[in-house]
C-alpha positions as CSV (number, residue, x, y, z in Angstrom):
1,X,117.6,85.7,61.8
2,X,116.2,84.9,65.0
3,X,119.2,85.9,66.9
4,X,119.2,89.3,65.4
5,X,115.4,89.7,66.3
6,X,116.2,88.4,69.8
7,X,119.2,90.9,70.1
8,X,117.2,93.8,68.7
9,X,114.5,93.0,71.0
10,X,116.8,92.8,74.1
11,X,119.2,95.9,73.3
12,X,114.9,97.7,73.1
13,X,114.0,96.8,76.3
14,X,117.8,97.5,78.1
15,X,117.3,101.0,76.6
16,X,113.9,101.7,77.8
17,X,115.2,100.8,81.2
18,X,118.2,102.5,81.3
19,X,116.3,105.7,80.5
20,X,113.4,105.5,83.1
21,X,115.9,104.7,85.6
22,X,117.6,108.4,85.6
23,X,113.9,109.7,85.0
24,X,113.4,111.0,88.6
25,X,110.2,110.1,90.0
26,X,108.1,111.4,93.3
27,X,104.9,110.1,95.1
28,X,102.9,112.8,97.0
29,X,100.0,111.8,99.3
30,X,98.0,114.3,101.3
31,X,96.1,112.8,104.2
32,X,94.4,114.6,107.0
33,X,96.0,114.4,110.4
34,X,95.8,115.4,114.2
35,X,98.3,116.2,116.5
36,X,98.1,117.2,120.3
37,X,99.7,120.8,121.0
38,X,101.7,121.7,124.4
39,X,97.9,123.5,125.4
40,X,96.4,120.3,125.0
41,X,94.1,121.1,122.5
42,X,94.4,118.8,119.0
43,X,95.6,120.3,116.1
44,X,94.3,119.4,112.6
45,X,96.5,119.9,109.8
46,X,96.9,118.7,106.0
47,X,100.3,116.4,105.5
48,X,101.6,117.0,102.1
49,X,104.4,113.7,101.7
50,X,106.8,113.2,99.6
51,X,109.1,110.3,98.9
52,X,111.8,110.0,95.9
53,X,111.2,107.3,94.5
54,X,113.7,107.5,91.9
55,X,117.6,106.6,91.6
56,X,118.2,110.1,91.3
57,X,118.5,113.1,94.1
58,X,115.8,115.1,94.0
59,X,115.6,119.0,95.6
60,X,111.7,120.1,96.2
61,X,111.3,124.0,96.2
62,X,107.7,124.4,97.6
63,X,104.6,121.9,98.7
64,X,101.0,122.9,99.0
65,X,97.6,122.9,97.3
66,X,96.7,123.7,93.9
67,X,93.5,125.9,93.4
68,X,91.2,126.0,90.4
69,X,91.6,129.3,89.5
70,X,95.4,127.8,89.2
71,X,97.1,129.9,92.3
72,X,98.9,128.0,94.7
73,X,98.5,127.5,98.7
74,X,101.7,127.5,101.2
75,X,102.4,128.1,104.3
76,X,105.8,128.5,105.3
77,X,105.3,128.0,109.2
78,X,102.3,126.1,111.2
79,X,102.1,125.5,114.3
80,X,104.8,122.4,114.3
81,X,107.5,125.2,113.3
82,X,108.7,125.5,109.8
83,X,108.4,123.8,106.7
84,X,111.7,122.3,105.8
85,X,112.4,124.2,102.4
86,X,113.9,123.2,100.0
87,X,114.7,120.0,100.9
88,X,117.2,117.5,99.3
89,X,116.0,113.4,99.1
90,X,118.3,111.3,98.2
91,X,116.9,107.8,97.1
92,X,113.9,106.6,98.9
93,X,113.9,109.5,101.6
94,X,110.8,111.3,102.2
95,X,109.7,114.6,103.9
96,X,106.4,115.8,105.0
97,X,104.8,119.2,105.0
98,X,102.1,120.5,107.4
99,X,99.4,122.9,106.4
100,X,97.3,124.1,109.2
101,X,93.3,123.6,108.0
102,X,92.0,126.7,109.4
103,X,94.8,128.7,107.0
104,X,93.5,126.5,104.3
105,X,89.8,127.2,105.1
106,X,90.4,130.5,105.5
107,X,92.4,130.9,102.2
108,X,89.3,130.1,100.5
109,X,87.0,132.5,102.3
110,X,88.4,135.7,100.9
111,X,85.9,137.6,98.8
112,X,88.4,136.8,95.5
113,X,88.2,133.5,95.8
114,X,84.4,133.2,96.0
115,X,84.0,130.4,93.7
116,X,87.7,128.9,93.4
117,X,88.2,124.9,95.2
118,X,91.0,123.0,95.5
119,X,92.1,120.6,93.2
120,X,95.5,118.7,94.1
121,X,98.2,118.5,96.9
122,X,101.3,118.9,94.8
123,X,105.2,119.2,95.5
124,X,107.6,121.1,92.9
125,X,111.2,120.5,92.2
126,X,114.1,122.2,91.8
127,X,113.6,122.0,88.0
128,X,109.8,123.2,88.2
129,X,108.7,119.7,87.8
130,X,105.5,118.6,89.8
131,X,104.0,115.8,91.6
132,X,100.5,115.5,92.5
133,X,98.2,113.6,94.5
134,X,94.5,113.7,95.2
135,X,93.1,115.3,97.9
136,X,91.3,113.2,100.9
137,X,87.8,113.2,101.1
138,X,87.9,115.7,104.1
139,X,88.4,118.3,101.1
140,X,84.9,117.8,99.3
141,X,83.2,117.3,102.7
142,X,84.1,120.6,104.1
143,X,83.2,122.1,100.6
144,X,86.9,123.2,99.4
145,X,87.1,121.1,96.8
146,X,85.1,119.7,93.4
């Protein structure tokens, strides 16, 4: 009896694994950053990364911020060129996306969006998955977010 416990017990726990491992997985941060520019001025952007952290390929469509009235920020180009999209990562490869803060400040200032914050950084797949991270404290200081 206590072999067929032991077995049934093991066989449990080999299956839970088995199927969390193909369960793709992604870990978005969003951190605010400065960069010089060829002008020598400093440019402040928001850095979106992502990082598969899964045993599985992952393809990620867009990247940007999530607003409360549930629309979504992007910006294709910044000042650093493009965003690179879509992007394949392969396991444990990352890729960052760079949103220029006066877009995002300005996004916000448009009489529609007169009482709208945002809410997450987020990444979608390929499959219309998404990943979300918090947004640094930068957000509620300048007012953008709740």
């Amino acid at each position: 009896m206590f072999i067929a416990i032991y077995g049934a017990l093991l066989s449990t726990i080999i299956a839970i694994r088995e199927v969390t491992k193909d369960k793709r997985r992604v870990k978005v941060t969003c951190m605010v950053a400065l960069s010089p520019i060829s002008s020598g001025e400093t440019w402040e952007f928001i850095s979106v990364d992502a990082v598969n952290i899964g045993h599985r390929p992952i393809q990620i469509k867009s990247a940007g911020l999530i607003m409360s009235d549930k629309k979504f920020f992007t910006q294709l180009a910044n000042k650093a060129g493009r965003n690179q999209l879509p992007k394949k990562l392969e396991d444990g490869e990352s890729v960052t996306f760079m949103f220029d803060v006066e877009k995002i400040i300005d996004t916000l200032n448009h009489p529609d969006r007169e009482n709208v914050k945002y809410i997450k950084a987020c990444v979608v797949d390929a499959e219309g998955n998404k990943y979300t991270s918090r947004l640094p404290k930068f957000f509620k200081d300048k007012n953008l977010a709740k």
